[in-house]
N, C-alpha and C positions, 0 to 999 in steps of 0.2 A: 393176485400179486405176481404170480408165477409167469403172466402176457402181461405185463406194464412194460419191460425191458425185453430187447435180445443181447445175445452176447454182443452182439456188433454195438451196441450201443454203450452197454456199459463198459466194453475195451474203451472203446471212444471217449467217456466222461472221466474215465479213470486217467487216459493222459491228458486231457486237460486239468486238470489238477496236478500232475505232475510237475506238469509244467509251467505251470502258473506261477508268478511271481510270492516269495514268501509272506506273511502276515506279517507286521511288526508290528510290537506294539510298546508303547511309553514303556523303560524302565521302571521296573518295582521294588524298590530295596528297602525303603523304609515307609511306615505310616504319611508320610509327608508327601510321598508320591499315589497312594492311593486312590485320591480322587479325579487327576488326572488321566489316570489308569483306566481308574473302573468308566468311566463317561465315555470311553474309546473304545474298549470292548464292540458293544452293541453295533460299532459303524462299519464291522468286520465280518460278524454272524452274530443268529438270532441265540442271547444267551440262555433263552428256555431249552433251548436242545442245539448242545456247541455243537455236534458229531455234524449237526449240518448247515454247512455252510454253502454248499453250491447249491442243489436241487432239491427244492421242496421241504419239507417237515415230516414226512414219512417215521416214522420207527424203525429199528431195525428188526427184519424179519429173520428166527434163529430156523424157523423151517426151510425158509429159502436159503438159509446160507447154507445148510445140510444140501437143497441140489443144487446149486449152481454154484461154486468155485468163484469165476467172475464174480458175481454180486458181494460176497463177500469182502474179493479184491477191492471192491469199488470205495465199499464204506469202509473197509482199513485204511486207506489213502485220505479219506476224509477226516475219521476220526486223527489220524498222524497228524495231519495238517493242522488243524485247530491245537491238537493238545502241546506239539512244536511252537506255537506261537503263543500259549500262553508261559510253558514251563521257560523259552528264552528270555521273557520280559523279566524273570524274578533272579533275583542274586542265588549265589551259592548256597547261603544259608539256606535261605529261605523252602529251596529247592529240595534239601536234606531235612529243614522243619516240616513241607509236606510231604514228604516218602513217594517224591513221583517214582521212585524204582518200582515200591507197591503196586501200583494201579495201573501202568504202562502200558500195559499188555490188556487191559480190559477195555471191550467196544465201548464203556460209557468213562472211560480214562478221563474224557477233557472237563465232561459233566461235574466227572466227582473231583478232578484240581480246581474247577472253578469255586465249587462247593467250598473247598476246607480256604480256599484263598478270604472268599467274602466274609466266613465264619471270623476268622481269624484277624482281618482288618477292622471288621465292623463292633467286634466284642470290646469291655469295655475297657479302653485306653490301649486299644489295638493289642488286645493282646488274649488268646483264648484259652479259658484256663482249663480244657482236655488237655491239651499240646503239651500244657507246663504241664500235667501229672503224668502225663507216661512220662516226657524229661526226667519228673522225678524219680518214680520208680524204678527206670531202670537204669537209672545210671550207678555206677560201679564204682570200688574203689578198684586204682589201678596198681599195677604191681609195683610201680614205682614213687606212688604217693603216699604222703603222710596220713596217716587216720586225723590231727588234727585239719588239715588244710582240705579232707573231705568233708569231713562233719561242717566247716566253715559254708562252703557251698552246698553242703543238702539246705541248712540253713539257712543261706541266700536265697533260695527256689522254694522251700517253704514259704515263706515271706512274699516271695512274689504270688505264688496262688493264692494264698489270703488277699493276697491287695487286689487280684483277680476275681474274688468271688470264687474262689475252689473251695474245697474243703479237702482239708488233711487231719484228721486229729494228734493229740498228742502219744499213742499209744502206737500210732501210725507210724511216726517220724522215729519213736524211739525204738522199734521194733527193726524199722528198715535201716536203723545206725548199728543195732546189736548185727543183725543177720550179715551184713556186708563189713563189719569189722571184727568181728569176735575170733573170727581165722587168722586174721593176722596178728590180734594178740596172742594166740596161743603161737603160732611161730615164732614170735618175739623168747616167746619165755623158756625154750631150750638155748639162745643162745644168752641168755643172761645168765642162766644157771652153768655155761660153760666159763663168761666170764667170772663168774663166782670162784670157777674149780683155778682157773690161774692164778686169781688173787691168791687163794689160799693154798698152790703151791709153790708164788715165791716166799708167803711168810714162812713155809716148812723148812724152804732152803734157804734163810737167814739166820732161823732159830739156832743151830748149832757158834755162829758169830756170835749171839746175843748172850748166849748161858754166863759168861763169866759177868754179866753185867746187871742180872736179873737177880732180884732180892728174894726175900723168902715171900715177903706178900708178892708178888707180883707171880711169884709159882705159884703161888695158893689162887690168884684171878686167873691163870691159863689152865687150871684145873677145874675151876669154877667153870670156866668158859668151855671146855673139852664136855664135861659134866651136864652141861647146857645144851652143847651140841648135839650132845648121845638122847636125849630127853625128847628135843626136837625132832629127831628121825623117828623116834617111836613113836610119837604122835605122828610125823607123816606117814609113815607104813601102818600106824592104826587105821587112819586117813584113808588110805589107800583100800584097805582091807574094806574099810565100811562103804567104800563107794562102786564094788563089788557086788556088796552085798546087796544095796540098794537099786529101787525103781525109780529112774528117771521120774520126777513130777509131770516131766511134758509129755513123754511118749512112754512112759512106761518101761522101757527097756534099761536092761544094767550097764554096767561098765564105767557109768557117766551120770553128773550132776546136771540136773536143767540146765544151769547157763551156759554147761557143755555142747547141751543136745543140735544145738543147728547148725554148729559146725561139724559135729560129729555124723551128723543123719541127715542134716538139710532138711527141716523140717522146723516151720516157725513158732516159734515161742506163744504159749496161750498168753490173753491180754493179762489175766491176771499177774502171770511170774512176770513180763515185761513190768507190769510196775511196781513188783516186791524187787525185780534185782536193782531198778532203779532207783530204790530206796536205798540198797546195801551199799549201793557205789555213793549217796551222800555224806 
């Protein structure tokens, strides 16, 4: 392998490719241009191994590219080449559905965007359903979105990988709605408990207005009610006290209730409590 090339030659091959007129190929943006697409490939390079397109079918060799610098150069120009004309053919999307940033940088780059390209046109109703489950999984709520208007979309995207042939279970979907919302109800509920505390100090600063108009039963219900409220705290500071005392169901540690635990510790919920808290909440 080491005498098939001299430097002189493969400088040589490498500016012609440089300077070689680009590849185009059909635009690719939806299933409808596919087959257009795909029949046009082949009239460009051989799509068993993209990386070559000028000279020969050779492999690339990772010992020669350790001595020779050149040689390297040579098939980085090639591979650019081919993986340039397929990543231009495809829309925006498309381009952020295959993670060409991912692969960019690897000698078998154009191999593997061809790969996830065919995958992904060819599956069934053009549509591949790996793509849709990492989609699913990681997508997030955002810090400006509602918990309903997420859970609406995890829901749409479930729906579509079943219709895909994916599989998601249900332990799955309600697991990955607790984990990525449960944070933000609990930030929700210190500022509800603050509007509590205004409410109940303009009714403090009315009450002195009200006295000359408040009957004897109606003292006897804000004392009921005062009475009620005293009741209430002791049960949440019992509350409090006993969930101290206690071992998390999921991780074992104190401080916190199971349905506490993954916002508290990041750590997901067993299947089991995902479908006892499911229950609690109907």
């Amino acid at each position: 392998m080491s005498g098939r090339y001299s430097n002189t030659e493969l400088i040589d091959y490498t500016k012609v490719l440089i300077n070689s007129q680009p590849i185009k190929l059909p635009k690719l943006h939806i299933k409808g241009d596919y087959k257009a697409w795909r029949s046009e490939v082949p009239l460009h390079f051989e799509t068993r191994m993209l990386g070559d397109i000028t000279y020969g079918g050779e492999r690339y060799d990772e010992v020669e590219e350790l001595r020779r610098v050149k040689y390297k150069e040579w098939f980085e120009v090639r591979k650019n080449k081919a993986f340039s004309a397929l990543a231009l053919s495809l829309s925006v999307d498309l381009r952020t559905t295959f993670k060409i940033d991912d692969i960019r940088d690897s000698i078998d780059a154009t191999a593997l965007l061809y790969s996830r390209i065919t995958q992904h046109f060819e599956a069934a109703n053009g549509i591949n359903p790996d793509y849709l489950l990492q989609e699913l999984v990681t997508r997030k709520l955002q810090p400006n979105e509602s918990v309903t208007a997420y859970v609406e979309d995890i829901a749409r995207k479930v729906t579509q990988l079943h219709q895909a042939n994916g599989e998601f279970a249900e332990w799955q979907h309600a697991s990955l709605l607790l984990s990525n919302c449960v944070e933000k109800v609990y930030d929700l509920a210190p500022e509800h408990q603050r509007a509590q505390l205004r409410v109940q100090t303009r009714q403090t600063a009315l009450q002195p207005m009200q006295v000359a108009n408040v009957n004897i039963g109606q003292g006897q219900g804000q004392r009921g009610h005062r009475k009620r409220s005293q009741q209430q705290r002791k049960r949440g500071k019992k509350a409090a006290e006993k969930k101290q005392r206690s071992a998390c169901a999921n991780c074992q540690g104190d401080g916190h209730w199971y349905s506490e635990c993954t916002a508290k510790t990041g750590i997901p919920l067993k299947e089991d409590l995902v479908v006892k808290l499911a229950n609690k909440k109907k």
